[in-house]
PATIVEX-462951 format. One record per residue (C-alpha): residue in three letters; x, y, z. Coordinates in pm, whole numbers, padded with zeros to 5 digits, always signed. Example, Ala and Ser with C-alpha at 12.3 -4.5 7.8 and 13.67 -1.06 7.14 Angstrom:
BEGIN
ALA+01230-00450+00780;SER+01367-00106+00714;
***
This chain:
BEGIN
UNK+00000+00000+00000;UNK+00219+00263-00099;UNK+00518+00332+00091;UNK+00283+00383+00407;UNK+00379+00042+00542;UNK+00770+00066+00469;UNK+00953+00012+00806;UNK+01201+00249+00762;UNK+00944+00547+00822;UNK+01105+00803+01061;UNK+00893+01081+01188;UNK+00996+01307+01467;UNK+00726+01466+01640;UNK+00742+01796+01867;UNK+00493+01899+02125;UNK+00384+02246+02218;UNK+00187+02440+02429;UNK+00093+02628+02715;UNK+00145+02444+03061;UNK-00137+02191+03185;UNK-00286+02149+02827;UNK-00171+01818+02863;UNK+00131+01782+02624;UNK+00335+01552+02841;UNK+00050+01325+02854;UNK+00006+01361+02465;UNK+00385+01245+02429;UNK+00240+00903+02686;UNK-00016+00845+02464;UNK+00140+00890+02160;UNK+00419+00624+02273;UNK+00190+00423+02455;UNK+00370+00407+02763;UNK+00460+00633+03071;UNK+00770+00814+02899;UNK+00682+01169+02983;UNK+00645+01289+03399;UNK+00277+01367+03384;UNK+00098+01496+03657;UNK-00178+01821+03787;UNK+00005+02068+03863;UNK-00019+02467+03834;UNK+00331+02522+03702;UNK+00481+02334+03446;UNK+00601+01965+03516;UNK+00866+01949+03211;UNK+01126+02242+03304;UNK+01388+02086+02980;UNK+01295+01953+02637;UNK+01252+01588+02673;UNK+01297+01310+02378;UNK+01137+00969+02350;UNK+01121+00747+02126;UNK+00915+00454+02010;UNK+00719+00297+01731;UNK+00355+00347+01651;UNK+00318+00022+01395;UNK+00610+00070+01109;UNK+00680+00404+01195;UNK+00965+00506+01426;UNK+00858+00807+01626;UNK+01063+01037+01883;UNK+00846+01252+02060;UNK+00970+01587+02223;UNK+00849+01733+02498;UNK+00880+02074+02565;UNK+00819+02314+02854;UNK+00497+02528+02865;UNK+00444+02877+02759;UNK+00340+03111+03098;UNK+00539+02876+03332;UNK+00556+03072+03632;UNK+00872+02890+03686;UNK+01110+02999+03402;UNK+01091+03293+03194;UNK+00937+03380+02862;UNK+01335+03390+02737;UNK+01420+03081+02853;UNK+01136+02868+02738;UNK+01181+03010+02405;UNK+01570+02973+02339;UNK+01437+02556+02459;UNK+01230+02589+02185;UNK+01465+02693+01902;UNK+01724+02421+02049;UNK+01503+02188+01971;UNK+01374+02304+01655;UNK+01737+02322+01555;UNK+01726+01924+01631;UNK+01463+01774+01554;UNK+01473+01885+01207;UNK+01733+01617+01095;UNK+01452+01403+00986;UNK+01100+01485+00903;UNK+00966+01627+01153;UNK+00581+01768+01260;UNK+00458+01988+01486;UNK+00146+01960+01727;UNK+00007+02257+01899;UNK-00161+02122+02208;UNK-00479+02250+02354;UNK-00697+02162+02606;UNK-01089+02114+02443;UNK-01185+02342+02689;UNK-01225+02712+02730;UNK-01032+02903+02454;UNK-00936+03173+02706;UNK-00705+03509+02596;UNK-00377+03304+02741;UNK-00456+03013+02459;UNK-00502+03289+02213;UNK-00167+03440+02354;UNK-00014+03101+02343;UNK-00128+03014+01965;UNK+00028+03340+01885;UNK+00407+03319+02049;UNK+00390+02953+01879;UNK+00281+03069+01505;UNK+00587+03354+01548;UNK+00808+03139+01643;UNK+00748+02856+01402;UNK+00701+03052+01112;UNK+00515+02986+00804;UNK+00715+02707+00625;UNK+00675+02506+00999;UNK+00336+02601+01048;UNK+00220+02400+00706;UNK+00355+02129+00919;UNK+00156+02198+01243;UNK-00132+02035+01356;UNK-00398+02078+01633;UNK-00418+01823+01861;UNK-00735+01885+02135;UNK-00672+01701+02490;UNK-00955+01620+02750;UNK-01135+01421+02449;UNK-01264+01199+02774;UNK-01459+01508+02914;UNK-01612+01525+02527;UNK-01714+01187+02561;UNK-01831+01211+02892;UNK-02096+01492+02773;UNK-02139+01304+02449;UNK-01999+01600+02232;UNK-01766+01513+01887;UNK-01500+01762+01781;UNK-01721+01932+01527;UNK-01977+02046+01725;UNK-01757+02136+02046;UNK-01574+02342+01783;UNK-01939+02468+01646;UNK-02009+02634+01980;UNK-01661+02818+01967;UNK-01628+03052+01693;UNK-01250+03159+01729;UNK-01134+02789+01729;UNK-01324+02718+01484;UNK-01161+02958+01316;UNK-00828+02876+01376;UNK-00912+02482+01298;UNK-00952+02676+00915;UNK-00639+02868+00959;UNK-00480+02560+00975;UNK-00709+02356+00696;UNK-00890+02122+00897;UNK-00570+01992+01055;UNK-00667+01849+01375;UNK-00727+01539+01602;UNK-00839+01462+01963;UNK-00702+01251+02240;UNK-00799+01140+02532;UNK-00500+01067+02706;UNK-00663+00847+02958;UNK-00666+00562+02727;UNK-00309+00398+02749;UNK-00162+00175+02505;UNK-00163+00247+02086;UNK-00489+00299+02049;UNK-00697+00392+01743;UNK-00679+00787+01841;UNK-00283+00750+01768;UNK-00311+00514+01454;UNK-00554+00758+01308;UNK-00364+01066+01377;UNK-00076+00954+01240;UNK-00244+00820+00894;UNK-00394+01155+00898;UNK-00022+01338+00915;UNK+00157+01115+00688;UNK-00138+01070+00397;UNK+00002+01345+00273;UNK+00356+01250+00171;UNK+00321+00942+00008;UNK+00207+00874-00361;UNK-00121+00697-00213;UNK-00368+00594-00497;UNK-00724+00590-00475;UNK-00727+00192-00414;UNK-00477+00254-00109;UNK-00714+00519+00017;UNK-00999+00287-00021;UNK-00798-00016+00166;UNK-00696+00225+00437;UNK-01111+00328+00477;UNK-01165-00055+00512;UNK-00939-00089+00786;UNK-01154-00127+01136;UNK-00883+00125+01262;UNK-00875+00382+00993;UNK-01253+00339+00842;UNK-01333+00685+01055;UNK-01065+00922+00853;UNK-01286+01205+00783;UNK-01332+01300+00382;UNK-01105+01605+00425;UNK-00832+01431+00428;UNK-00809+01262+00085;UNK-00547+01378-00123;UNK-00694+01578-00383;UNK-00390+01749-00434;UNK+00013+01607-00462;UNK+00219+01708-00166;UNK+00399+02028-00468;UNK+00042+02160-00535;UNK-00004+02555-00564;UNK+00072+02748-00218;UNK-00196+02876-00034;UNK-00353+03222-00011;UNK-00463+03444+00217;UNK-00693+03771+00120;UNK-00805+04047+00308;UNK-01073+04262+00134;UNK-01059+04637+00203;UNK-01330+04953+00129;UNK-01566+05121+00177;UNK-01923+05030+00285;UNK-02177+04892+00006;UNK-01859+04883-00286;UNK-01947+04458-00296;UNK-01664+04358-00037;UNK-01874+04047+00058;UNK-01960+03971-00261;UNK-01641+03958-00390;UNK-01586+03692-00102;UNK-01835+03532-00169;UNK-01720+03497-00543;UNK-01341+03377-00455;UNK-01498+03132-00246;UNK-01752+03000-00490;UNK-02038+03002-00226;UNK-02195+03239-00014;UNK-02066+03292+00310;UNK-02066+03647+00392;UNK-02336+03825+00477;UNK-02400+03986+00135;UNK-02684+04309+00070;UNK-02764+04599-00115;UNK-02652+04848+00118;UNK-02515+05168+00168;UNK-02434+05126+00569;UNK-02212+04855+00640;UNK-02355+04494+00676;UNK-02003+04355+00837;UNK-02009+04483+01154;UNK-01643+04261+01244;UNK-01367+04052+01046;UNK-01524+03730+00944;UNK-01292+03464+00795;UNK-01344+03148+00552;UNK-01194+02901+00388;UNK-01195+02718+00058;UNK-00983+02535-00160;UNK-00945+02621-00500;UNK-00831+02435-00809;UNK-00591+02211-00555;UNK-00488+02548-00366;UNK-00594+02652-00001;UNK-00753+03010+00003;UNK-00871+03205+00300;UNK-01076+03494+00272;UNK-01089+03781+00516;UNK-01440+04006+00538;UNK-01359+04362+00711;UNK-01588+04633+00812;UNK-01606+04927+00557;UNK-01424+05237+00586;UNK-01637+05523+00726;UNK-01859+05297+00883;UNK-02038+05581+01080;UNK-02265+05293+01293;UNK-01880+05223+01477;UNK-01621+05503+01672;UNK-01349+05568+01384;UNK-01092+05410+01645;UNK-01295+05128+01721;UNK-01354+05102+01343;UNK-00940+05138+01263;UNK-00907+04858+01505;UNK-01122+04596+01410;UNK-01011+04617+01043;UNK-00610+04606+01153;UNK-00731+04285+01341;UNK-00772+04147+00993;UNK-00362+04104+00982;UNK-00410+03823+01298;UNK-00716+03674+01151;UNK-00518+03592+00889;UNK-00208+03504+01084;UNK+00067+03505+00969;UNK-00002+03774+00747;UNK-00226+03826+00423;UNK-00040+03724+00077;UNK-00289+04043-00048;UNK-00464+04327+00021;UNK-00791+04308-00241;UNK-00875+04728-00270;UNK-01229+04742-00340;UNK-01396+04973-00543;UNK-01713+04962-00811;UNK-01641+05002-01122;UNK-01917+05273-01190;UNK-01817+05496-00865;UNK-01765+05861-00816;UNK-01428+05911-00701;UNK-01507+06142-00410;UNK-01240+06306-00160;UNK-01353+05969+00076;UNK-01204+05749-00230;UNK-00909+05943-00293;UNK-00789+05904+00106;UNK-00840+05508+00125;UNK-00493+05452+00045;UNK-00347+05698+00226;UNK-00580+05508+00587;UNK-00474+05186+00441;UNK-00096+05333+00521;UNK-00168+05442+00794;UNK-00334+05152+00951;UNK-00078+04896+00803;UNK+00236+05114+00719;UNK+00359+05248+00426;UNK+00506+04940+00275;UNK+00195+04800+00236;UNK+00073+04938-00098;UNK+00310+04694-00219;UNK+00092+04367-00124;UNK-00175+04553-00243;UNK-00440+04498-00523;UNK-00742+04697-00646;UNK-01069+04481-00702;UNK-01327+04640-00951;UNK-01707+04483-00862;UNK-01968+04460-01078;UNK-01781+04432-01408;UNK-02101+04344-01567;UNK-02225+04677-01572;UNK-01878+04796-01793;UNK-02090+04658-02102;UNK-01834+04679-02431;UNK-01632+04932-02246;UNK-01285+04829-02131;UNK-01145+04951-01757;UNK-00823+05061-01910;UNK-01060+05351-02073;UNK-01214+05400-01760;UNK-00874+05445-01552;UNK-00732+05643-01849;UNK-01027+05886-01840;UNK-00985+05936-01489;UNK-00710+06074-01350;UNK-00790+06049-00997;UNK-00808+05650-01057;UNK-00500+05611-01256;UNK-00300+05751-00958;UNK-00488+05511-00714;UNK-00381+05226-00934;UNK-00060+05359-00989;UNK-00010+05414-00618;UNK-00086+05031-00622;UNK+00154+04899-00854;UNK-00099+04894-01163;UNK-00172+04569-01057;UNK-00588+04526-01095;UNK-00842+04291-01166;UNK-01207+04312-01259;UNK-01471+04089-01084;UNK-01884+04037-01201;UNK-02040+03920-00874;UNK-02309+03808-01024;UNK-02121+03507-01181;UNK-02107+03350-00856;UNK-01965+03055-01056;UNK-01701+03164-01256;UNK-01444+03049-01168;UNK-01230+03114-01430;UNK-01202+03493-01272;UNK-01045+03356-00922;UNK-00835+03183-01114;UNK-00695+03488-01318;UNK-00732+03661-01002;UNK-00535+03414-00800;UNK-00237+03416-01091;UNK-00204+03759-01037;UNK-00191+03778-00730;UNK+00115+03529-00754;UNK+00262+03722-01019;UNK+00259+04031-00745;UNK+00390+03780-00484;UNK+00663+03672-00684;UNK+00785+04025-00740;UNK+00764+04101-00339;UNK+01036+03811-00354;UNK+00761+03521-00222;UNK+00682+03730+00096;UNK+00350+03815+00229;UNK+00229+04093+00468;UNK+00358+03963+00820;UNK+00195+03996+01135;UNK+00616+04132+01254;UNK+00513+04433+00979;UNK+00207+04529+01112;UNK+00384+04529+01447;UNK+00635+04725+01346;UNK+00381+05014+01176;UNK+00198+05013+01472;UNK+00499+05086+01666;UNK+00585+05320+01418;UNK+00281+05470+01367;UNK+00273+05474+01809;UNK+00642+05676+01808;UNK+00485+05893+01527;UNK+00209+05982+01766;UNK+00420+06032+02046;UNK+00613+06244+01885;UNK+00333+06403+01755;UNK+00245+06460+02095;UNK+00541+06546+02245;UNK+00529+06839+01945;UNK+00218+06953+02048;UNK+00282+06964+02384;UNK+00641+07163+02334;UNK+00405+07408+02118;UNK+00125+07413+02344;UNK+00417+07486+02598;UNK+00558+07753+02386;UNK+00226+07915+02392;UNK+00148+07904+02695;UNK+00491+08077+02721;UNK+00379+08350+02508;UNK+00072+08426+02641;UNK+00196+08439+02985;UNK+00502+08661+02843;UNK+00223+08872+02694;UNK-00023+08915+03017;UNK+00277+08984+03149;UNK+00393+09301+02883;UNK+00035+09406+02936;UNK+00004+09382+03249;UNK+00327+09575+03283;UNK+00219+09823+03043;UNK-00086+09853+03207;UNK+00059+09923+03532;UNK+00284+10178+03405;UNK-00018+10381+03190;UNK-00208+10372+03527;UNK+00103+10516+03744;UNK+00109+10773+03452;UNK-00233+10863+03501;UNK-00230+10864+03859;UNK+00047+11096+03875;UNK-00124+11323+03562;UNK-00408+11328+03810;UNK-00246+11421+04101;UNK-00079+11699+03959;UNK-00386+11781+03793;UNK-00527+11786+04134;UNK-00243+12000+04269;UNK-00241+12205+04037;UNK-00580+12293+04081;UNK-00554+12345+04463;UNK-00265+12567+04393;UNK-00503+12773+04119;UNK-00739+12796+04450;UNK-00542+12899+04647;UNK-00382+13163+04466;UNK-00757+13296+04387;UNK-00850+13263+04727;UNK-00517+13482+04833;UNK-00657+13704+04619;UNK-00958+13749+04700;UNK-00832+13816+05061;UNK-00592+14007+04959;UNK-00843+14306+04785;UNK-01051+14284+05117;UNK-00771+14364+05295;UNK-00683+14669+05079;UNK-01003+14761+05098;UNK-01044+14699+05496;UNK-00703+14930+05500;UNK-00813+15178+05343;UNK-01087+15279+05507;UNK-01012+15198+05865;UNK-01055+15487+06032;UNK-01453+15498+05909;UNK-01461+15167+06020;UNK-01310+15230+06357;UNK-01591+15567+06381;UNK-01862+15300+06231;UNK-01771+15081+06526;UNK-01740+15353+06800;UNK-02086+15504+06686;UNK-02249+15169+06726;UNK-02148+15112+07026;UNK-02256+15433+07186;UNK-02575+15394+07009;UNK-02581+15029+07112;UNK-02487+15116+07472;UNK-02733+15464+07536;UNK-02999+15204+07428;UNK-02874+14926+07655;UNK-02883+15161+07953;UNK-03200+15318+07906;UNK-03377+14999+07897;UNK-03218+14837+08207;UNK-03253+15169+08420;UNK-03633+15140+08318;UNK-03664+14764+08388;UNK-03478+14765+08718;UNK-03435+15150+08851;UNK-03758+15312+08709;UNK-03639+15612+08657;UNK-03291+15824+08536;UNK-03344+15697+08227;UNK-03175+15968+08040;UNK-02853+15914+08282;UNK-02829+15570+08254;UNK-02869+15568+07879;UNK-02583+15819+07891;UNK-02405+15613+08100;UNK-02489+15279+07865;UNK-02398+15537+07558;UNK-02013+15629+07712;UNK-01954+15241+07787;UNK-02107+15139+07467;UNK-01876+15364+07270;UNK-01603+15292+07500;UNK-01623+14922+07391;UNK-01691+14965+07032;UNK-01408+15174+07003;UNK-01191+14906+07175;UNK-01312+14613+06982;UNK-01227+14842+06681;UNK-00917+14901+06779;UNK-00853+14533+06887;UNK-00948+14383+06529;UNK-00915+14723+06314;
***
């Protein structure tokens, strides 16, 4: 059957994951025998790479077991320089990878865990990685398969797609080589061997290999056409989904005539097409005013993990009978900024709903506007016109697909990696910070200013005010002085006045009082003497004038 059943089949096989997801116990079953320390425990049992090895029927298999990820017990750094000692070894022979994980919970540290893994394998090892789900006793226990534990979790699910459909369960409870192992195995090394279709067929007939699951069937030789990953950018209503829908050949996104956006997150699917994998990645639509622009800027940069690890292309989607508005004319220029600058350069621009160019061509179209030849020029002139109506055509995501690969090949086989995006976002952060930092040395500088002007004003102020207050007070004095000098004269004419005619007012005064006094007398020697009236008003007369001339002489 093949060379499936040659004995000299040597397959080394490396376990990973995050501590108590069961990988020693994996490396037990896997062996059949108690090869692996395996135990509960909160921290990480393994602290060193260890290697076993047995046989699992023809097939001579060393198993290595590596320490957790988030061991509270060593460092990040340390568990990771483990893992590239051991990548460095086990690759002397052919060698596979499982990603262990607990068929459980997919919490943020699994996620977390998944991550560091896919980084440090990279893409080459990761075509080589399967899933392999532990706990498949607690499945059975609640009478659950795979498929629809994986139903009820939508992120594994969509990882299981990331990674084609590679992935097996174990309960490592069960000791000894049991079917789970045989199966696992057939489903890992199906893929290398020149199997025909009576092999396959024997190998379905087989009690312990009857349950392979159709995916598996080699539909493809083990050189067929990479695989793709897309991410479809624009605006809302432009016939993102659709277009997804067309690579794929079936509907899967959520697809309407709409002018608000019907994808409200990044969606992902899968499909193969003519032998090659292709993953598709749905994004919200640019100006989505239903979601915060932040809130919108993140979810679509989210698209570069969904698609971990990285998109092959960036599909720029635009109708073919649009208005190139100002909104338009800045999608490349967000696309930058969300993704960096470099990534024009894995970028492509989608036309939709080709059917409605009739007999015209796009080259006119692009040609007769000038605001679209620089978008496609600030593309590469790389472009490709879809009808979305011909939902099976697939002649078009074929064309589309070479192209693509044509643009790949000139970007030197590289895709858009998830270390890029990093690295604009970090660039894209210091930008801001410095941005920041600017604004705050200018809102500094002003601040400066102004104070240095309340200051000059205020100074100025103060000075104008002494001015006036001294302007006043001279006024003031000035005044008083004026007064004064009109009051001295004023006195001063009385006085020459008074002077000059003294001596009447000194008789004046002297007369008064002897008229003053004559009366006086005369009226007291009535009242009290009754009689010598005539003498006493005499009298009253000589002292009146007597002191009316004094008082005259006393003032006068």
């Amino acid at each position: 059957m093949g060379d499936v059943n040659k004995s000299n089949t040597r397959l080394n096989v490396v376990l990973l994951g995050k501590t108590r997801a069961g990988i020693s116990a994996s490396g037990n079953t896997i062996l059949g025998r108690q090869a692996f320390t395996s135990k509960k425990s909160s921290s990480s049992v393994t602290r060193d790479v260890a290697v076993q090895s047995g046989s699992v029927g023809d097939i001579e298999v060393t198993v290595y077991d590596t320490p957790g990820l988030f061991n509270t017990d060593m460092s990040e750094d340390e568990i990771q320089k483990k893992y590239k000692e051991v990548l460095q070894r086990c690759e002397s022979g052919p060698c596979m990878f499982l990603l262990v994980i607990k068929a459980d919970k997919f919490t943020g540290k699994e996620r977390k865990t998944v991550e560091k893994i896919e980084k440090l394998l990279g893409e080459e090892r990761l075509k080589k990685t399967w899933i392999l789900f532990t706990r498949g006793d607690e499945l059975d226990e609640e009478n659950m398969t795979i498929q629809e534990f994986l139903d009820d979790t939508e992120e594994l699910k969509n990882l299981i797609q990331k990674y084609d459909q590679r992935c097996h369960v174990f309960n490592n409870k069960k000791r000894g080589h049991t079917e789970q192992v045989q199966m696992l195995f057939i489903k890992i090394l199906m893929p290398y061997f020149d199997l025909q279709r009576e092999d396959l067929e024997t190998l379905k007939q087989n009690p312990l290999t009857r349950k392979i699951p159709q995916e598996i069937e080699p539909d493809a030789p083990a050189d067929s056409l990479p695989s793709r990953r897309l991410v479809l950018l624009g605006k809302s209503g432009v016939g993102k989904s659709a277009a997804g829908n067309t690579i794929l050949g079936q509907r899967e996104f959520n697809s309407v005539m709409s002018m608000s956006s019907v994808t409200s997150e990044c969606s992902k699917e899968h499909v193969t097409v003519s032998g090659r994998s292709v993953t598709v990645v749905d994004t919200p639509g640019f100006f989505d005013t239903q979601m915060k622009p932040e809130e919108l800027a993140e979810e679509i940069a989210r698209s570069v993990y969904i698609s971990s690890p990285g998109p092959h292309a960036f599909l720029i989607v635009f109708p073919v009978n649009m208005r190139f508005t100002e909104q338009e004319q800045v999608i490349p220029q967000m696309i930058e900024m969300m993704f960096g600058e470099g990534v024009l350069k894995y970028s492509f621009i989608l036309f939709t709903h080709g059917d409605l160019l009739e007999d015209k061509s796009v080259e006119k179209l692009i040609k007769q506007n000038s605001t679209l030849r620089d978008l496609v020029d600030q593309c590469g002139d790389r472009y490709y016109v879809f009808n979305n109506k011909d939902l099976n055509n697939r002649e078009q995501v074929n064309d589309l697909l070479q192209k693509i690969d044509s643009m790949i090949e000139q970007n030197g086989g590289e895709h858009y990696s998830n270390q890029m995006f990093e690295d604009a976002q970090r660039f894209r952060r210091e930008e801001e910070e410095q941005r920041q930092r600017e604004e705050e040395q200018r809102k500094q500088q002003e601040e400066k200013q102004r104070q240095e002007e309340i200051e000059r004003v205020k100074k100025e102020t103060e000075k104008r005010h002494r001015a006036e207050y001294k302007a006043k007070r001279s006024e003031r004095e000035r005044r008083k002085k004026q007064r004064e000098e009109e009051k001295g004269k004023k006195k001063g004419g009385f006085m020459q006045f008074f002077n000059k005619h003294r001596r009447c007012f000194y008789v004046a005064a002297v007369v008064a009082g002897i008229a003053v006094g004559g009366v006086a007398g005369g009226v007291l020697a009535k009242a009290f003497l009754g009689g010598a009236v005539l003498k006493m008003a005499a009298v009253g007369a000589v002292v009146g004038g007597a002191v009316g001339g004094g008082a005259a002489a006393l003032f006068f």
